[in-house]
Backbone bond lengths (Angstrom), bond angles and torsions (degrees), N, CA, C in turn:
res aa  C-N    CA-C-N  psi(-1)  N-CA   C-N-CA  omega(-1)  CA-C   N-CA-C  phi
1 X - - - 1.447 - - 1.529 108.02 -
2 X 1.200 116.10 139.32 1.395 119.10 -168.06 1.761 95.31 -119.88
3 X 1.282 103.18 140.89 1.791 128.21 -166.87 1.629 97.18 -112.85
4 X 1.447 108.16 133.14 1.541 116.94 159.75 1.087 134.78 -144.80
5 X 1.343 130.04 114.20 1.560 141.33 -139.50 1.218 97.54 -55.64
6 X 1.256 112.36 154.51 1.810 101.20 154.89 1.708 103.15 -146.71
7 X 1.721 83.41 119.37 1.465 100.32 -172.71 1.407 120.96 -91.50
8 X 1.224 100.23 125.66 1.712 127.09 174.74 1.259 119.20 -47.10
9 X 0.988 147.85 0.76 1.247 116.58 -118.97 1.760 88.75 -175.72
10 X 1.663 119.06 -7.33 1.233 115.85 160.24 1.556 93.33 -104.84
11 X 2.050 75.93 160.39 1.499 101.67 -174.54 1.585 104.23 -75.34
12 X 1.722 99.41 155.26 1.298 106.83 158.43 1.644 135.57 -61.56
13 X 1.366 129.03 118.82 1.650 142.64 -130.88 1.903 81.94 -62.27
14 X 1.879 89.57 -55.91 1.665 91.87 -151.52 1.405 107.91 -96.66
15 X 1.199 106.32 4.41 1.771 116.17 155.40 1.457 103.43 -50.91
16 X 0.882 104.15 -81.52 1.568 135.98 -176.28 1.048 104.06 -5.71
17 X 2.014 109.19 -83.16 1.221 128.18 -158.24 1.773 101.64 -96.39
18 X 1.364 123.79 17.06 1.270 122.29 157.34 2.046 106.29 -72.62
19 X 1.927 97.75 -46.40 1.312 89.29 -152.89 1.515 100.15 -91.98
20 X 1.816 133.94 6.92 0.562 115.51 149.77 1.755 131.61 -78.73
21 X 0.940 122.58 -31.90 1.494 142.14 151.89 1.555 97.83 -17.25
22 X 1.202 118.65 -82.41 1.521 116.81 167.96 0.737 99.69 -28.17
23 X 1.362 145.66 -89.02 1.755 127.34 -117.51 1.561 106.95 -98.44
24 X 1.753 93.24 -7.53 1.500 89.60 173.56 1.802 118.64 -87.48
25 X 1.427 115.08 -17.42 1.526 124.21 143.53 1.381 110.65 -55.39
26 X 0.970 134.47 -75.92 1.443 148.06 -166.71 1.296 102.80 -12.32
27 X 1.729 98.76 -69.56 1.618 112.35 162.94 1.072 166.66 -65.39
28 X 1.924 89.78 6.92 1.246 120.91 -179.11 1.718 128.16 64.11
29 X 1.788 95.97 29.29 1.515 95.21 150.37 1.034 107.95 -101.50
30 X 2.174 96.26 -175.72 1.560 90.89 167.04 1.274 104.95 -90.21
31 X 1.598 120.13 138.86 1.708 122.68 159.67 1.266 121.59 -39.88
32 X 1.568 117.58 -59.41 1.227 107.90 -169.89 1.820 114.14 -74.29
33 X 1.111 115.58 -39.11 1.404 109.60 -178.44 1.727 108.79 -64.62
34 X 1.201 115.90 -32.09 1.744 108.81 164.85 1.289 123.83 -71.80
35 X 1.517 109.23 -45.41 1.946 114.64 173.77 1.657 106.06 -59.17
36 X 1.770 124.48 -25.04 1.740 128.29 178.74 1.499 88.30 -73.24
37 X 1.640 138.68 -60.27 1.338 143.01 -159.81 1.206 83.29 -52.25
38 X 1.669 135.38 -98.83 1.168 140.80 174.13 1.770 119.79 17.97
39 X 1.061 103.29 -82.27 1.519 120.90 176.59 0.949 111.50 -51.29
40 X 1.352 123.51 -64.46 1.697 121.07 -163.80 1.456 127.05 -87.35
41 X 2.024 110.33 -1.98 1.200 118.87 136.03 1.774 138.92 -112.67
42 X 0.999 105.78 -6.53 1.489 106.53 157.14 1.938 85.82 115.88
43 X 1.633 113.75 -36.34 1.453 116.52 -138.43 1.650 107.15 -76.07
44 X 0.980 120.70 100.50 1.501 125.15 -173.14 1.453 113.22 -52.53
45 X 1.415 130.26 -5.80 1.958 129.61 167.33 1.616 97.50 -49.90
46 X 1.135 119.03 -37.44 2.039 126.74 170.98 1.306 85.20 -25.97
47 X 1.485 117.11 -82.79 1.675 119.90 -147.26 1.723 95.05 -80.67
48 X 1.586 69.28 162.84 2.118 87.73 -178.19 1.446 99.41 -102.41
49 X 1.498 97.69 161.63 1.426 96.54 -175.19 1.393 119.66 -89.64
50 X 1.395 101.52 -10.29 1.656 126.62 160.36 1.396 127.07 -24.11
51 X 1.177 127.85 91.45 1.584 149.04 -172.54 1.574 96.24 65.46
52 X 1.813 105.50 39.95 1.692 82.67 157.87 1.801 113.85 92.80
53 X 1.616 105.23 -19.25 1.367 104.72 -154.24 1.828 104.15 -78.57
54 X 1.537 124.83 -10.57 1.512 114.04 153.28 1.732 122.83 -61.14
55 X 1.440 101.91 -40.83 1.586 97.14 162.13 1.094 141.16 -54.05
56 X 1.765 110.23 -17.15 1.862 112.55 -147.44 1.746 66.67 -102.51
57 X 2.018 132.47 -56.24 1.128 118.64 -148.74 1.532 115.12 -68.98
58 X 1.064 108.47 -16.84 1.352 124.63 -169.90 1.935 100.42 -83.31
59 X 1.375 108.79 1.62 1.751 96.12 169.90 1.689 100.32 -104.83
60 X 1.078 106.75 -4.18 1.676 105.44 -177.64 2.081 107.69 -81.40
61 X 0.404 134.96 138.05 1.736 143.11 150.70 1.682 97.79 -52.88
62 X 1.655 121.45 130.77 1.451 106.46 162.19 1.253 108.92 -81.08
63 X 1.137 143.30 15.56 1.347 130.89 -179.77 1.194 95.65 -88.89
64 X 1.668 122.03 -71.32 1.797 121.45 174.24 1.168 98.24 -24.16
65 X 1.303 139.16 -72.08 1.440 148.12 -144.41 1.320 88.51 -54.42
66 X 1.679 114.69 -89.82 1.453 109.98 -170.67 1.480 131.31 -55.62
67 X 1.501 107.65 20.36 1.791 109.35 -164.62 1.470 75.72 -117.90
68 X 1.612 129.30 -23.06 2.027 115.38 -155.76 1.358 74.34 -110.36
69 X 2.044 159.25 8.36 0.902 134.18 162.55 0.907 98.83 -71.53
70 X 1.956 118.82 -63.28 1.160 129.58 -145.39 1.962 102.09 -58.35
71 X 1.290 131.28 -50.60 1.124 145.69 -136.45 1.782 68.84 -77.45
72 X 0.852 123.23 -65.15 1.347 116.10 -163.72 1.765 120.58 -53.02
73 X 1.338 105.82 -42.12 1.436 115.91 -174.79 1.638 95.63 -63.48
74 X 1.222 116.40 -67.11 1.656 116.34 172.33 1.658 120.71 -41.16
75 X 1.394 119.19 -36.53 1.676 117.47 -176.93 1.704 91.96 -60.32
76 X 1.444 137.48 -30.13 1.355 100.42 -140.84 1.771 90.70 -113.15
């Protein structure tokens, strides 16, 4: 039987990138073309610092990120 932790203590995936989404409207970019910048260079200037949302993306791993998009885009 195989055991797998489950840690407390990470943030919620689509929490996350809900409340960054906001603040990246807020400010009148586009989300998705900054959250694509984001990903496909690592460099967090993408996110705004606007309610915090460079702090919240910057606790995620982009790999999780792009492994809990993908899993999702494929479930539906």
């Amino acid at each position: 039987m195989m055991f797998k932790a489950v840690e407390t203590d990470r943030p919620d995936v689509r929490a996350v990138l809900e409340q960054v989404y906001q603040a990246l409207e807020e400010k009148g970019y586009n989300p998705l073309d900054q959250l694509v910048g984001y990903l496909m260079t690592g460099d967090p200037a993408y996110i705004t610092s606007h309610r915090e949302a460079r702090m919240l993306i910057k606790q995620l791993d982009r790999d999780e990120l792009l492994e809990t998009l993908l899993r999702s885009f494929l479930q539906k």
